[in-house]
N, C-alpha and C positions, 0 to 999 in steps of 0.2 A: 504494500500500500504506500503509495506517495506521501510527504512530509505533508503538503496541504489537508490532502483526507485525516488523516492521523490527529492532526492538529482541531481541524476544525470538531472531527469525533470528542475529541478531549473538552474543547470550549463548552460543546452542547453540552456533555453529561456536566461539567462547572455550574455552568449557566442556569441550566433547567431549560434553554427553548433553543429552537433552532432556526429561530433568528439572525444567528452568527453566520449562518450559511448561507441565509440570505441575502446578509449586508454584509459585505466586507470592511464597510470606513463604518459600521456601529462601533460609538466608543463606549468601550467595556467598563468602564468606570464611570462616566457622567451618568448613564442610563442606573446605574445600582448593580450590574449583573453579575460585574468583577470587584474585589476588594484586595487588601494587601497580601490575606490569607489564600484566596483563590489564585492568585498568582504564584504563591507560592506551590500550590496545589498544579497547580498548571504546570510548573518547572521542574516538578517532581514526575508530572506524566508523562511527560517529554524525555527525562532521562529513560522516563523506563521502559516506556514503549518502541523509542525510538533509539534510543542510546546515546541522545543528546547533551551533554550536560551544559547548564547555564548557568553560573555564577549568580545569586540572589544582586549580587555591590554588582553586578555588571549590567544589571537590569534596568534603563532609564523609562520611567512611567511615559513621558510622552512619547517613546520607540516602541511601544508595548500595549499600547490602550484600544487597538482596533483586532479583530481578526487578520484582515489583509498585511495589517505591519508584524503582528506575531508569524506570521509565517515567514512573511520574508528575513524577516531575524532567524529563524529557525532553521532558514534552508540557509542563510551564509554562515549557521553554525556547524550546518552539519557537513 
């Protein structure tokens, strides 16, 4: 499965809607969907699914607060 499916799988089950899939510049934070804990949650699914690891201190909120940008973060990590 590609980093975007994997990714966006992860957000839904975070989120509860899948929404994320529909909008990729939804920002995960202004809406209430993501918080500091889900992100973290999110960085842990990503190592484990994926094999990705991401540094918590590496993580800038406004590089990170849409689906569309989580991914593309994801895929230059991986």
């Amino acid at each position: 499965m590609a980093i975007k499916e994997v990714v966006l799988d992860i957000l839904v089950d975070l989120t509860g809607t899948d929404e994320v899939k529909k909008n990729e510049n939804l920002d995960l934070f202004a809406t209430g969907l993501l918080d500091s804990l889900g992100m973290v949650q999110l960085l842990v699914e990503v190592e484990g699914q994926l094999g990705i690891s991401v540094p918590v201190s590496e993580v800038e909120r406004e590089n990170w607060n849409t689906p569309g940008k989580i991914i593309a973060e994801v895929e230059a990590l991986g």
